[in-house]
C-alpha positions as CSV (number, residue, x, y, z in Angstrom):
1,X,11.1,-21.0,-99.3
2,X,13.1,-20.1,-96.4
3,X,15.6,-21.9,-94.1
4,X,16.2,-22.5,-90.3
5,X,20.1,-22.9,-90.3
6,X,21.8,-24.5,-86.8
7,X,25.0,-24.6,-86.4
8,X,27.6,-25.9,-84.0
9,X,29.2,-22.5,-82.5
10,X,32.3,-25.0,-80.7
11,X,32.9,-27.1,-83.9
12,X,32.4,-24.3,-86.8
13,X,29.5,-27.2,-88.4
14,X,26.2,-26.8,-89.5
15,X,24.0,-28.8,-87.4
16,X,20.6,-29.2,-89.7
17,X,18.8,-27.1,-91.8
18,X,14.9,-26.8,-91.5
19,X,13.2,-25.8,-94.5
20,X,10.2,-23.5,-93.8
21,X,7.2,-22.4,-96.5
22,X,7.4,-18.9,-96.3
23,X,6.1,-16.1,-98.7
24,X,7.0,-12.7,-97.3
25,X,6.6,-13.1,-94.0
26,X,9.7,-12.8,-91.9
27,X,11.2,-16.0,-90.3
28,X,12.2,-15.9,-86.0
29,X,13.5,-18.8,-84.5
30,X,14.4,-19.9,-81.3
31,X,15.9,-22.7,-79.3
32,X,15.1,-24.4,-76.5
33,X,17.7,-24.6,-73.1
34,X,19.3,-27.2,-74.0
35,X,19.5,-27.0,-78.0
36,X,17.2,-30.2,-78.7
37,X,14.5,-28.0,-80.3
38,X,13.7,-24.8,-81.9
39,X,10.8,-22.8,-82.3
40,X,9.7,-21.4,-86.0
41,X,7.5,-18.5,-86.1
42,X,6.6,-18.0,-89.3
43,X,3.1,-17.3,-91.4
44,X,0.6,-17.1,-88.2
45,X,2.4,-20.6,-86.8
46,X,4.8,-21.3,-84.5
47,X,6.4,-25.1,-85.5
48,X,8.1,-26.6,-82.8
49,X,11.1,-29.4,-84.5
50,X,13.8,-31.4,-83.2
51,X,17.1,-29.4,-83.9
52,X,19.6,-32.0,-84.7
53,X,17.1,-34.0,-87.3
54,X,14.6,-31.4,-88.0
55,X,11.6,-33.4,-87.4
56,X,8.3,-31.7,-87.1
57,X,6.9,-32.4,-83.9
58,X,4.4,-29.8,-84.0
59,X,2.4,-26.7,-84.6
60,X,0.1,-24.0,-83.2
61,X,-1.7,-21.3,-84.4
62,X,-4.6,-20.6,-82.0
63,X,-4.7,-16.8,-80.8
64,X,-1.6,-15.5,-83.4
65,X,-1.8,-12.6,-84.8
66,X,-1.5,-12.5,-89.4
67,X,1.9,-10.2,-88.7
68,X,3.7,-13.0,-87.6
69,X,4.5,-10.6,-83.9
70,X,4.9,-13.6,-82.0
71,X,6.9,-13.3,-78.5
72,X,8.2,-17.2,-78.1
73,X,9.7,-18.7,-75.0
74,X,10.7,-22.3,-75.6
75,X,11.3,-24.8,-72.8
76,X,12.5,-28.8,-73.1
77,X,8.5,-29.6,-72.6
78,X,6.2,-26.2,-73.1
79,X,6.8,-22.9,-74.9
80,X,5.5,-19.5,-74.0
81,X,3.4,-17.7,-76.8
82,X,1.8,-14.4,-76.9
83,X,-2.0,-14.8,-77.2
84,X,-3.9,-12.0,-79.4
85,X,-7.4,-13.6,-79.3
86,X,-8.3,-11.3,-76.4
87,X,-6.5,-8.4,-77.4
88,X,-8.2,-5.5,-78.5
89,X,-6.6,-3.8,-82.0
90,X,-3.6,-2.0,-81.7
91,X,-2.9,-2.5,-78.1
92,X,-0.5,-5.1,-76.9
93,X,-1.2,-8.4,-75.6
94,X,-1.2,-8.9,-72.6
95,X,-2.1,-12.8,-71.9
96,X,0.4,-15.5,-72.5
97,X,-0.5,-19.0,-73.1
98,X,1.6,-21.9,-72.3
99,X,1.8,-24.6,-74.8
100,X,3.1,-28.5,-73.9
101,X,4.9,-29.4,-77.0
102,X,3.7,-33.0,-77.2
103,X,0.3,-32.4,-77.8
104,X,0.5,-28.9,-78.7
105,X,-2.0,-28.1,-76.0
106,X,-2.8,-24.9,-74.2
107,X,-2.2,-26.2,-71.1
108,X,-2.3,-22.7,-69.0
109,X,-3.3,-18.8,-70.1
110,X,-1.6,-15.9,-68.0
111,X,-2.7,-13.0,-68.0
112,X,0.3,-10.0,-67.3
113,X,0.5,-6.6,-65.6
114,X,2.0,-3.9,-68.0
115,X,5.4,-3.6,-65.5
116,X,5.8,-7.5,-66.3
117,X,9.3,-8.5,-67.7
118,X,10.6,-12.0,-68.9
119,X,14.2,-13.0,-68.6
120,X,14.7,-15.1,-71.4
121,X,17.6,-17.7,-71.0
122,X,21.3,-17.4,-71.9
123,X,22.5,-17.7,-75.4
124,X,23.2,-21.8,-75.9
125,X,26.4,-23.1,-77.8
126,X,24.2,-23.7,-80.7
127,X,24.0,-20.4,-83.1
128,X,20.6,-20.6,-85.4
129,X,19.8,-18.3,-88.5
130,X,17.1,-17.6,-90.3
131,X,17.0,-16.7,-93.6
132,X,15.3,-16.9,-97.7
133,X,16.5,-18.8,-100.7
């Protein structure tokens, strides 16, 4: 198994620790702007949980690829996913979809230019780590 660790950067404490089923597959995790939740890409998924308790409140699959390459922008209320359902092999993807986390919904698809850049958002307070047992 593996394990999403959060820790409180200001108070030196772990926050929670989010157990994740995992064979080989590398873990990435992010969180969202203001800490309540992190994103775990793992295994063809990305699970969206509650950072301070853990709790599942979701997961999509729909249009990852089976390497686990998935770009992840998390919000408070959607995340940003690559989509690879439209991608030809070996070339990159170039249509995002935008998930609402409550229903895991694909609420909107964008489709990008290759000159397209995302600014992703400053680092939080809250350090996560991603690791195996």
């Amino acid at each position: 198994p593996g394990v999403v660790s959060i820790w409180d950067m200001e108070k030196g404490k772990p926050v929670s620790n989010i157990f994740v089923d995992t064979d080989k597959s590398p873990i990435y995790a992010v969180l969202s702007p203001d800490g309540t939740k992190v994103a775990i890409s793992v295994k063809r998924t990305v699970r969206i949980h509650e950072s301070p308790t853990g709790i599942l409140l979701g997961v999509h699959s729909e249009g990852l690829m089976s390497d686990n390459n998935s770009e992840v922008i998390l919000g408070n209320e959607y995340f940003v996913v690559k989509d690879n359902s439209l991608t030809p092999p070996r070339e990159p993807a170039r249509v995002r979809s935008v998930v609402r986390i409550k229903d895991m919904k694909v609420v909107k698809s964008i489709s990008l230019h290759e000159d397209y850049h995302i600014t992703y958002p400053l680092a939080s307070l809250t350090t996560i780590a991603a690791y195996k047992q």
